[in-house]
C-alpha positions, -999 to +999 in steps of 0.1 A: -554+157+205-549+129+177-562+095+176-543+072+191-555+032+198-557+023+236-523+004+248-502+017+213-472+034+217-472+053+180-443+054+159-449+093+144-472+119+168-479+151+150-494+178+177-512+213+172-491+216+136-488+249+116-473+259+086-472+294+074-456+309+043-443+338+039-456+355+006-450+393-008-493+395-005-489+386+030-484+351+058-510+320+044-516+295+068-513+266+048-518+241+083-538+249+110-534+229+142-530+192+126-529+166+150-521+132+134-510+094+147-492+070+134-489+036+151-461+006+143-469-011+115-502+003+107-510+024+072-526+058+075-545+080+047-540+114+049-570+126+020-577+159+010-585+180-024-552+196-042-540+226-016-554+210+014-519+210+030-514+173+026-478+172+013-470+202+034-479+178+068-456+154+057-426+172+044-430+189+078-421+157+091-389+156+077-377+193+080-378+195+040-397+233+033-378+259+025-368+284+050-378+312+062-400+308+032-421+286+054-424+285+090-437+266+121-458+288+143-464+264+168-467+224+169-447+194+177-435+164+155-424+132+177-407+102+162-404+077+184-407+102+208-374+122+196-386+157+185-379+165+150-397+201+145-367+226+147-344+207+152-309+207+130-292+186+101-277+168+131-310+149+139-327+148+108-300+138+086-296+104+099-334+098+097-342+110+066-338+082+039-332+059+067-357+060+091-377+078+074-381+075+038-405+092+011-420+084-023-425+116-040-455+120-063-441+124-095-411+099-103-400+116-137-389+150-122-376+133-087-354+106-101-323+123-117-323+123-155-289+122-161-277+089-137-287+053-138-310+036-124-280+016-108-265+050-099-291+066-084-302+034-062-265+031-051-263+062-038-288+057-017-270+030-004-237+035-001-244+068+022-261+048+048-238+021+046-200+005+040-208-020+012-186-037-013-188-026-049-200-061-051-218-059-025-241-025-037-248-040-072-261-074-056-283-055-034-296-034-058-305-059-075-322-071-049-345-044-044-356-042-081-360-080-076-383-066-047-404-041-063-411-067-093-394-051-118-385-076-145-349-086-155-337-063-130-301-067-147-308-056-174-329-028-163-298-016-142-280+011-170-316+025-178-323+059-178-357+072-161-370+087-194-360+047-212-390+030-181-430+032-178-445+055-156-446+020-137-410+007-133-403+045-121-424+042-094-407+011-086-371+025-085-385+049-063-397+025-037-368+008-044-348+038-035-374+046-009-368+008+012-325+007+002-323+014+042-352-008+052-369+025+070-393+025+100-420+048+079-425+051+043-442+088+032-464+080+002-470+110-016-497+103-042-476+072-055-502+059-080-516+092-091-495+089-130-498+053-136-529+027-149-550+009-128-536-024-130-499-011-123-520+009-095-529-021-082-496-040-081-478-008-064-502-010-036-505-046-030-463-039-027-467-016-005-491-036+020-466-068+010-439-049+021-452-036+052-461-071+064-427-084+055-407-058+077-432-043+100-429-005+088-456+014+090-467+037+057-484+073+057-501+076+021-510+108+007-533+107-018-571+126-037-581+088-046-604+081-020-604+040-038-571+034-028-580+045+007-607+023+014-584-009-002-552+004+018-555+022+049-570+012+084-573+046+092-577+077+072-573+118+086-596+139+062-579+174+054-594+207+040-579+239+036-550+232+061-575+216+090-581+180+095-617+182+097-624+143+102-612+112+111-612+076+121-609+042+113-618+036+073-647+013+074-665+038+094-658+070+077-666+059+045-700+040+060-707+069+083-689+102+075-691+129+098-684+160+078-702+176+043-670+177+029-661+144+033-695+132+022-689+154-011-657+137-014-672+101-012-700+111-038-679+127-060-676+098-088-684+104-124-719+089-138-719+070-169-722+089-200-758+091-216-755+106-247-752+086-277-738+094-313-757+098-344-748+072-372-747+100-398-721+120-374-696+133-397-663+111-394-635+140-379-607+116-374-597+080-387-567+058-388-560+025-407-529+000-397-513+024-377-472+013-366-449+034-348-419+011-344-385+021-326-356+006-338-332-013-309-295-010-325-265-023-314-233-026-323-205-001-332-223+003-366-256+006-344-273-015-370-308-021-363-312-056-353-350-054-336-378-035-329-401-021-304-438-021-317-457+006-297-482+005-323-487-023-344-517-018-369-540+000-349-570+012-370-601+035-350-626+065-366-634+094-342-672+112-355-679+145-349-695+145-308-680+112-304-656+104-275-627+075-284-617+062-251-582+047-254-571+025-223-541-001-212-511+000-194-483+016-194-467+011-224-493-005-243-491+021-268-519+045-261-494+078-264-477+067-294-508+060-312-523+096-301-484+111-314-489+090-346-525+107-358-510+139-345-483+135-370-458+145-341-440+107-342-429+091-374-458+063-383-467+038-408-501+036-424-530+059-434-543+088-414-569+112-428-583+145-412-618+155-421-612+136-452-580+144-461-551+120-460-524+137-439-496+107-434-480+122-467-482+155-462-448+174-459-447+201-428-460+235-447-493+221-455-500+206-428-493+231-402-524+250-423-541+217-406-529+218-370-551+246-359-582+216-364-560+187-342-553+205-305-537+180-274-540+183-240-510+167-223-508+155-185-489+173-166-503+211-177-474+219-151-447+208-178-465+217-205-469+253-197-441+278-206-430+287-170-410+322-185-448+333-201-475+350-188-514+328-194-522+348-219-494+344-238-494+305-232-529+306-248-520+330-274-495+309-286-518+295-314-526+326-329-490+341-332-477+308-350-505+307-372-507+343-378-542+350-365-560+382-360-541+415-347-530+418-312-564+436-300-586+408-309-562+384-298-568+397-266-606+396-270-601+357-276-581+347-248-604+370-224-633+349-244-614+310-241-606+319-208-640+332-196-652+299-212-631+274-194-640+295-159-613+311-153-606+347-142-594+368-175-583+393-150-556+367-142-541+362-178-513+383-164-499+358-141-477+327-145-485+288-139-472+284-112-495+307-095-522+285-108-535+253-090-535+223-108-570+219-121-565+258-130-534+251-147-548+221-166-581+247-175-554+274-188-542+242-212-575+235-226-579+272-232-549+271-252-563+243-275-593+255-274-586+291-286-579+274-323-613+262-328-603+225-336-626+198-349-606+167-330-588+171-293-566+147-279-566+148-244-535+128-229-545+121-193-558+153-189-573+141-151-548+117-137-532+142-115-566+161-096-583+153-073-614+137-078-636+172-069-619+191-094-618+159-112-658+161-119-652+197-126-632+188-153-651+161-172-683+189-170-664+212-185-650+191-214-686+178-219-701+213-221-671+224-249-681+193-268-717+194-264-713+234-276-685+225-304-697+192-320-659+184-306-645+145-313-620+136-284-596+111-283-595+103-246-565+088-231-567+075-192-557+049-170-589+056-149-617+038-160-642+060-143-635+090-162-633+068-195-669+059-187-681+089-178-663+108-209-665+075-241-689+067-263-664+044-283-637+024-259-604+007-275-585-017-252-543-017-257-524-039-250-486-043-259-494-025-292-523-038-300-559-038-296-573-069-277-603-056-277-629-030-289-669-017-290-692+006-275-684+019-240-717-003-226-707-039-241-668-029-229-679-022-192-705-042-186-695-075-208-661-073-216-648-108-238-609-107-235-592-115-202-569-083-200-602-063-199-612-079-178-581-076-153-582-037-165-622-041-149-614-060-119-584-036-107-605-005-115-635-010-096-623-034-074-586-029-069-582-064-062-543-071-066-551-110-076-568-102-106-543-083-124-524-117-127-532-116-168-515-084-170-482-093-151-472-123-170 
């Protein structure tokens, strides 16, 4: 049986759970016999490497997998003791949203790209409720007045794709607390966004919490936000909850290998170090990428935003530039800019070329040496093409070898990043996501480039596959003489990967040097807020960035 405190009476009791889908290779179990508590008022971590079967325990919980794709063997699911496994649309339509609310894990693809923030939050509303035009558009103010968001007003005819990885999470709990709900789902709702941001959504989660009494299940690989958030925390492995308990204890005293492998698995601070002769690969001076704000029937440009406002850094050959801040400090756009994918201002050369002049047919002979590795391999990946096709790619556009031995170099790349060759005849989605981000490195790696960009490249896995990932990229540039320009809101893997580490901030760079002086002496106060919510995810000491 599950946990449950002496003299409780628990708000959500999941019993003897299983899922099973229904595949054309056969049933997977994808949750075995879960038992899991939730008490009033109390915030519970449900951890567990990509696949576990973490989301598919709580979208159990709210009758959301598809069927007869997926099915319920056996198990109960009690909300305040009403039973909510099998049943209809009847009793779960009035809990779900209301009751029972969820912050999915990636705001971008659930919020609707085509509706208004104001839209999208009034909907919400006005399906739960008989409000007042008036009445909606106060109270959705309100909320983004709730979540923090800044000149909520203003923010209200915003699109998703026109807000920070941030403010989207924060229309999602907006959306998420519109009906003041008895239990908030978390599902991974830091995973895309910088530390300090990271820290604000979780010290308004825990504010909120207090303020109405709701009690929060939070999903989630980072085992840092556990130990800040959660009293107690379930440990889950391949569809089994193989440990748990309250917090303090697990993490002093875990039970399990796994979840001692879990707790230990934190990247070391890299060793190498870069020789002063080291061929310079990359290098940017006064970099701007400005977007104009127009208004006016003319749309005359009147303003503009500077995501990048004279930015100058040199990447060496073996040299890692790590490039941190928060959203929106212009870390992307600077990475677009050298690319030569955004429009810029100032001078960019490659290996010694200047390439900010250079018109598109000479400079796609220089692409194949600049490769990136975006975020989300999931979005980036062609879902209508097989893997080796997606890593082919390269070759086709730039005309490279005859079909046989492009064959022989995807079975080499792919061999190389540790994948199966035999699978290059699947799709992504038939990949997990640390595969899936592998199959994108293969693809950039196929070219042979002197300079990668990776974009994030470890946000969204789990911290096992996590240090997979960072040994793998170290091995390619240890092998390659690669220069990467590393891009990451998590300041463990920018230690573990940077030789070289830039601070942004609003644009700009507040602050720059090697990665030693940076972490362990770091001069301007937004470093050290970046500092303090990274290793100690104290909400109070991102003050300098929310002003």
């Amino acid at each position: 049986m599950a946990h449950l405190d002496s003299g409780s009476t628990p708000l959500l009791t999941i019993d003897d759970l299983s899922v099973t889908f229904n595949t054309p290779a056969g049933p997977v179990e994808a949750v075995q016999k879960a038992d899991l508590v939730i008490n009033r008022g109390e915030t519970v971590a449900l951890v567990g490497e990509s696949g576990s079967g973490k989301s598919v325990t709580a979208l159990s919980v709210l009758g959301l997998l598809p069927y007869p794709k997926a099915t319920h063997p056996r198990g109960s699911i009690r909300f305040n003791d009403q039973e909510l496994l099998g049943a209809g649309d009847k009793v779960l339509m009035p809990i779900r949203g209301d009751r029972i609310s969820m912050i999915f894990q990636e705001p971008m693809t659930s919020l609707n790209p085509l509706h208004s923030v104001e839209k999208q939050i009034t909907e919400v509303l006005t399906k739960k409720a008989k409000l007042s035009p008036r009445q909606v558009r106060d109270k959705v103010i309100d909320l983004l007045q709730l979540v923090h968001i800044q000149e909520p007003e203003s923010r209200l005819g915003a699109y998703p794709h026109q807000l920070s990885g941030g403010q989207r999470q924060r229309v999602m709990i907006a959306m998420a607390l519109a009906n003041e709900p008895d239990l908030l789902i978390a599902d991974e709702p830091t995973t895309a966004v910088d530390v300090t941001t990271q820290a604000q959504i979780l010290g308004l989660i825990s504010e909120l919490r207090e303020q109405s009494g709701m009690s929060v299940l939070l999903i989630t690989h980072d085992l840092d936000v556990v130990r800040k958030t959660a009293e107690r925390v379930y440990v889950m492995r391949a569809g089994n909850i193989i440990e748990d308990g309250d917090t303090a204890s697990v993490f002093r005293a875990p039970t399990q290998t796994y979840t001692q492998r879990l707790i230990a698995a934190e990247p070391p601070a890299r060793s190498s170090s870069i020789s002063d002769n080291a061929r310079v690969v990359l290098q940017g001076k006064q970099i701007q990428v400005w977007f104009p704000i127009k208004k006016g029937v003319l749309r005359k440009t009147v303003d503009h935003i500077k995501a990048t406002d004279g930015v100058n850094l040199s990447i060496r050959t073996g040299e890692t530039v790590g490039v941190v801040g928060e959203s929106g400090s212009g870390k992307t756009s600077l990475a677009l800019a050298l690319l030569r994918l955004i429009s810029s201002r100032g001078e960019i050369e490659l290996l010694g070329r200047p390439i900010h002049g250079l018109r598109q047919r000479p400079l796609k002979q220089l692409r194949r040496q600049m490769q990136v590795v975006f975020q989300d391999p999931f979005g980036s990946l062609s879902p209508r093409l097989s893997v080796g096709q997606i890593v082919a790619e390269g070759l086709v556009a730039h005309d490279i070898g005859s079909e046989t031995e492009r064959q022989e170099k995807v079975i080499q790349v792919l061999e190389e990043m540790g994948l199966d060759p035999g699978t290059r005849h699947l799709y992504p989605h038939e990949f997990s996501g640390g595969q899936r981000q592998r199959i994108a490195l293969a693809r950039a790696m196929i070219m042979q480039p002197e300079v990668l960009v990776l974009d994030e490249p470890t946000s969204a896995l789990d911290r096992s596959v996590q240090a997979q990932m960072i040994n793998l990229l170290q091995r390619l540039q240890h092998d390659h003489g690669l220069a990467y320009l590393f891009i990451s809101h998590d300041l463990k893997v920018i230690r573990a990967l940077s030789d070289h580490i830039i601070v942004m901030r609003q644009g700009k760079v507040v602050e720059q040097g090697d990665a030693d002086t940076i972490f362990d002496n770091p001069t301007h106060p937004y470093t050290r807020a970046l500092m303090s919510a990274a290793f100690d995810l104290t909400v109070s000491d991102t003050s300098v960035v929310a002003q």
